[in-house]
C-alpha positions in Angstrom: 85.3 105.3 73.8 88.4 105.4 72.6 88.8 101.3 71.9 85.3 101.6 70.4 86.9 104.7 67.9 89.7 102.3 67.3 87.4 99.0 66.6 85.8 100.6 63.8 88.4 102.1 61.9 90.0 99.0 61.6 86.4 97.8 60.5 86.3 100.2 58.0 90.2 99.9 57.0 89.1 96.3 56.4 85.9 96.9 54.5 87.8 99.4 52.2 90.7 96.9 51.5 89.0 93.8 51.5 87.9 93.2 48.0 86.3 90.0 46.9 89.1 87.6 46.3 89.4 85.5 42.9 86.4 87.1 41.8 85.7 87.2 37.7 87.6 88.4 35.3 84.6 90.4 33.2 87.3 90.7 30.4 88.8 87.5 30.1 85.2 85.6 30.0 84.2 88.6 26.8 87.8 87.9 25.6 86.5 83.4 25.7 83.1 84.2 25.0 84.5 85.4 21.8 86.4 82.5 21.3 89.6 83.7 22.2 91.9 81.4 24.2 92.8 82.3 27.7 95.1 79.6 29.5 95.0 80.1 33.2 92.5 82.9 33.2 89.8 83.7 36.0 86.8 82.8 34.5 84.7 82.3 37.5 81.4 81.7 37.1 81.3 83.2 33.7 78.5 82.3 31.2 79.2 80.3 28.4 76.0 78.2 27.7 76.1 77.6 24.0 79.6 78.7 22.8 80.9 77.2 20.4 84.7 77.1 20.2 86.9 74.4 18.9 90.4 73.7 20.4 90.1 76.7 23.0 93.2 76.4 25.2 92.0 76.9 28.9 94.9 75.4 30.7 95.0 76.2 34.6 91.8 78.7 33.8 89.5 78.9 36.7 85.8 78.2 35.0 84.6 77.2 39.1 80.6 77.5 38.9 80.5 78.4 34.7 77.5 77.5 33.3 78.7 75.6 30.3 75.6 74.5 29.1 74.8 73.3 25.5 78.5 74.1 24.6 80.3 73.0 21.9 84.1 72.9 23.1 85.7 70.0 21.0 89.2 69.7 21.7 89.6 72.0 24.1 92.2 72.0 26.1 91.6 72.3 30.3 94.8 70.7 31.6 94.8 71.4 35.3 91.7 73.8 35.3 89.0 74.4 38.4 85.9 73.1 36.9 84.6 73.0 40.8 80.8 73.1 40.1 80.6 73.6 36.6 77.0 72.7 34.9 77.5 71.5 31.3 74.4 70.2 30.8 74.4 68.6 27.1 77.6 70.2 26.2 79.9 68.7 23.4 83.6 68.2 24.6 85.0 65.4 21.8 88.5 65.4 22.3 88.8 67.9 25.1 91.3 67.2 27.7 90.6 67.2 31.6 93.7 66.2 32.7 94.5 66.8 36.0 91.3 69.1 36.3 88.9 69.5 39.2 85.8 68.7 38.5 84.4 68.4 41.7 80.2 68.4 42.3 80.6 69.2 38.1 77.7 68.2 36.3 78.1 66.4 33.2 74.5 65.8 32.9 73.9 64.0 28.6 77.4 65.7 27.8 79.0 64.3 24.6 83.0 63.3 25.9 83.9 60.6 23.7 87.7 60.9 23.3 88.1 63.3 26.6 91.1 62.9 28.2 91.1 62.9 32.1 94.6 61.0 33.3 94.7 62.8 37.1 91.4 64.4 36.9 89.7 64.8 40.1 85.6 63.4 39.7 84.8 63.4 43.2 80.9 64.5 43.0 80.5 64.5 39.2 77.0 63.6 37.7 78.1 61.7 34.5 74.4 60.9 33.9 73.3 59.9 30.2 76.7 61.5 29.4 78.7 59.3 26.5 82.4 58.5 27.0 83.0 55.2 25.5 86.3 56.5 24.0 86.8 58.7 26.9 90.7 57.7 28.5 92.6 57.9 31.8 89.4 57.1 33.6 89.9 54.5 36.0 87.1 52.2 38.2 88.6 54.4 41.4 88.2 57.6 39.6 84.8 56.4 38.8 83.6 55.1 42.4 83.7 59.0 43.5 81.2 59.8 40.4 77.8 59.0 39.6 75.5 58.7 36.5 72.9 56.3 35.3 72.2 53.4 33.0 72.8 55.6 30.0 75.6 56.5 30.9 78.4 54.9 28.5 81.7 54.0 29.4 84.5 52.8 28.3 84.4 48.4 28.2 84.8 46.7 31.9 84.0 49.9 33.7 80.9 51.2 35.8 79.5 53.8 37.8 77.6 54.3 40.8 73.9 55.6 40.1 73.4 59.3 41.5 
């Protein structure tokens, strides 16, 4: 009885202090949403379908699982950011820069990236499908062979992409 008494207050120690780790930052995404810059910020999974923010600085933010959908985020800047499982479905990103970014399992799905920067991103999983980087740079053919999109997919000359 009295191991049993002690299991379960060290349950319920643990339920009390265990919160959930890295979770959003309800603040920071209002403070983006806005169109405020917030370099390395917590930004998980925060909704930002349809913002429209020019040269947003989100350097070493953590955007894993946003929904950046139909955004229009030219020039920003996400150097070294967790874009694990973003969707940005038809966003706009001219000029952004990825550099040394996760994008891992992100979907890119008809996103406009001409002029994206991604020296040292991580593509592993991405769906680049119908999305347009012809002036897209520091994408290389081993980069690419992680990624996947389709035959509208355009890319910069002498490279290609798997098809998803």
């Amino acid at each position: 009885m009295r191991t049993l008494s002690r299991i379960l207050a060290v349950a319920a120690l643990a339920t009390v202090t265990a919160g959930p780790a890295l979770a959003q930052n309800a603040g920071q995404i209002a403070r983006v949403r806005g169109g405020a810059s917030c370099p390395g910020c917590n930004l998980f999974q925060g909704d930002f379908s349809g913002l429209e923010a020019r040269g947003l600085n989100l350097t070493g933010a953590r955007l894993r699982q946003s929904d950046l959908s139909l955004a229009v985020m030219n020039r920003a800047r996400f150097r070294n950011a967790d874009l694990r499982d973003v969707e940005a479905y038809g966003g706009v990103f001219s000029g952004a820069d990825f550099s040394g970014a996760n994008l891992t399992n992100a979907s890119f799905v008809g996103a406009y990236l001409e002029g994206a920067a991604f020296g040292g991103a991580t593509l592993d999983g991405v769906n680049l499908s119908g999305a347009q980087l012809m002036r897209a740079t520091g994408l290389t053919q081993a980069r690419l062979n992680r990624a996947c999109g389709d035959e509208a997919t355009a890319l910069p000359a002498g490279l290609r992409i798997p098809a998803c």
